[in-house]
C-alpha beads as a LAMMPS data file, in Angstrom:
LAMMPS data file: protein, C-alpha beads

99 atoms
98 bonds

1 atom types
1 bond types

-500.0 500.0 xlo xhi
-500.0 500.0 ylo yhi
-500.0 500.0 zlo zhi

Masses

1 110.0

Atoms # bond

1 1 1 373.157 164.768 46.370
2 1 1 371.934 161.672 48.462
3 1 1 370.997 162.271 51.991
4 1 1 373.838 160.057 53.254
5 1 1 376.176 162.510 51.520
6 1 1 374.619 165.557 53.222
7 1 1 374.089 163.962 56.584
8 1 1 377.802 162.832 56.261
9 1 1 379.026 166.882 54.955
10 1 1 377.116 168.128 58.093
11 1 1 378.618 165.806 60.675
12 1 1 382.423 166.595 59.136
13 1 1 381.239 170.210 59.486
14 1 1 380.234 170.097 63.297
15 1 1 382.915 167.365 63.570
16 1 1 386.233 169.410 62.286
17 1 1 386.703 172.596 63.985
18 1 1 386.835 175.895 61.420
19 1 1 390.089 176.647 61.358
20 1 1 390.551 172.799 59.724
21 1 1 388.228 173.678 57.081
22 1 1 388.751 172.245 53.496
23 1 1 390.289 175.073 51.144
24 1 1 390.084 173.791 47.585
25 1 1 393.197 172.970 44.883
26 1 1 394.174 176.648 44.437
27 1 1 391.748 178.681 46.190
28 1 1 393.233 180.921 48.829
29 1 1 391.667 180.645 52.542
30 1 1 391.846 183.055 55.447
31 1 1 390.626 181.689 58.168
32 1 1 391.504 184.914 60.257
33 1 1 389.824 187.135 58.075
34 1 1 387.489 184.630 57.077
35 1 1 387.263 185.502 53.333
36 1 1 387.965 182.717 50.272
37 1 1 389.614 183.315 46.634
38 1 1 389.074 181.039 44.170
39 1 1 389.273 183.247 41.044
40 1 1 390.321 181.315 38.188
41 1 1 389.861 177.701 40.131
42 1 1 387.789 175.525 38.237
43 1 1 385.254 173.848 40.241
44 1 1 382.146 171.687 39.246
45 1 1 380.172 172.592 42.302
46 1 1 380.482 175.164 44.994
47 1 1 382.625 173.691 47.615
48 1 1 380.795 172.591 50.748
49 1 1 383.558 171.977 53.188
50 1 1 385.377 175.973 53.043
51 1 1 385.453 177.213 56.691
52 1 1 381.620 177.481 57.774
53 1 1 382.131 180.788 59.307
54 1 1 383.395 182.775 56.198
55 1 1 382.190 186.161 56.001
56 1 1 383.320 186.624 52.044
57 1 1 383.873 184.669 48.727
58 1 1 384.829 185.246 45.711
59 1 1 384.644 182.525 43.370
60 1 1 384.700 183.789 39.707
61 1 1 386.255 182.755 36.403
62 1 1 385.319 179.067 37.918
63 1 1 382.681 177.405 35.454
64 1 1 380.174 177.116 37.862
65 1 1 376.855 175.894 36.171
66 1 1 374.442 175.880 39.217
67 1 1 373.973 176.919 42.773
68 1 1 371.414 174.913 44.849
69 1 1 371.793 174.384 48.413
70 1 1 375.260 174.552 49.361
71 1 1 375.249 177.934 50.353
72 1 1 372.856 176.857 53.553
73 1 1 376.891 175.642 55.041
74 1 1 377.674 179.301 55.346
75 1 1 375.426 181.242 56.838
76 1 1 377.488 183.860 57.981
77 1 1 378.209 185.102 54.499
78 1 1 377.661 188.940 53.594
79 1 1 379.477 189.005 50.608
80 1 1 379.520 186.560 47.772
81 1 1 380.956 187.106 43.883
82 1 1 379.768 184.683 41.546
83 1 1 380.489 186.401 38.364
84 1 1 381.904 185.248 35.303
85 1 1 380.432 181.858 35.631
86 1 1 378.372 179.890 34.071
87 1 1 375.284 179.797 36.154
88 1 1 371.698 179.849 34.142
89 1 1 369.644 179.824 37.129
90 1 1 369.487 180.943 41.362
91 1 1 367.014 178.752 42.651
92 1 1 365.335 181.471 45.351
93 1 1 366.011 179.496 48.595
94 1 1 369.483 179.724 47.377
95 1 1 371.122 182.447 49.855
96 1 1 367.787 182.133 52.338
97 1 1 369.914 181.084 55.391
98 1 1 372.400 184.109 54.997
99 1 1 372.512 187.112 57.373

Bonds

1 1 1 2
2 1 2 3
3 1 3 4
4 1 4 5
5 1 5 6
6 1 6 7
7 1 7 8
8 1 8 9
9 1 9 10
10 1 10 11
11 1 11 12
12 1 12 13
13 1 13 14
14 1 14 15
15 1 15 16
16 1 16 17
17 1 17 18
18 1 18 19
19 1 19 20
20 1 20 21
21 1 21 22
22 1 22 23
23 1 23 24
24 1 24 25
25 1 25 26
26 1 26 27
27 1 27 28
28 1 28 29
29 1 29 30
30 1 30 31
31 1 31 32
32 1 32 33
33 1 33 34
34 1 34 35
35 1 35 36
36 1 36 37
37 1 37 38
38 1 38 39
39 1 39 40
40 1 40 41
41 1 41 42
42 1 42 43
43 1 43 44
44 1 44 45
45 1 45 46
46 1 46 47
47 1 47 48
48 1 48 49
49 1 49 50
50 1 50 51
51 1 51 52
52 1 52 53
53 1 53 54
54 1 54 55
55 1 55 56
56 1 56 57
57 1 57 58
58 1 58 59
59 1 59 60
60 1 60 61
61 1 61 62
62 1 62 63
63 1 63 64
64 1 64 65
65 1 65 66
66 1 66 67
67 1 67 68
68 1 68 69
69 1 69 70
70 1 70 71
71 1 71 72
72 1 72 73
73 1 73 74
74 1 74 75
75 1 75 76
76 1 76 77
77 1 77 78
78 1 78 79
79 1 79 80
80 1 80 81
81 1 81 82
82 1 82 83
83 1 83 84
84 1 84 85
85 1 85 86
86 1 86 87
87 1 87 88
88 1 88 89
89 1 89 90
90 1 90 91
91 1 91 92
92 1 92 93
93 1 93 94
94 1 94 95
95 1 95 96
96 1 96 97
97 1 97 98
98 1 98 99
């Protein structure tokens, strides 16, 4: 990811108020709850632009490969399923900015 494409993810983040987050194709969003679905939702990466406050995710059955350092958008997040991927690797500054 180029530093113009971060820079421009974190400016749309402060920019666009949570409850205009970005839900993915066929995930399923709660912004009241604050919890994503996206079981069965193929997606190359993990999606950067879900509601920034989300407390839970569950993205499995999705062919995610890797996890680097999109998880610093949410750090909020308790809860996170990842299974039934594809990931070979958790880098170990992966979840550092969580609660």
């Amino acid at each position: 990811m180029t530093r113009h494409t971060l820079f421009f993810l974190v400016l749309w983040g402060v920019l666009i108020p949570a409850p205009w987050a970005l839900c993915p194709g066929e995930c399923q969003c709660d912004n009241t709850r604050l919890v994503v679905n996206c079981t069965g939702v193929f997606l190359a990466d993990l999606p950067m632009t879900l509601n920034p406050h989300i407390k839970s995710m569950k993205i499995t059955h999705a062919g995610l490969e890797k996890i680097d350092s999109n998880m610093q958008f949410y750090p909020d997040l308790i809860a996170a399923d990842l299974s039934h991927n594809k990931i070979g690797a958790i880098p170990p500054y992966a979840f550092e900015n969580q609660v």
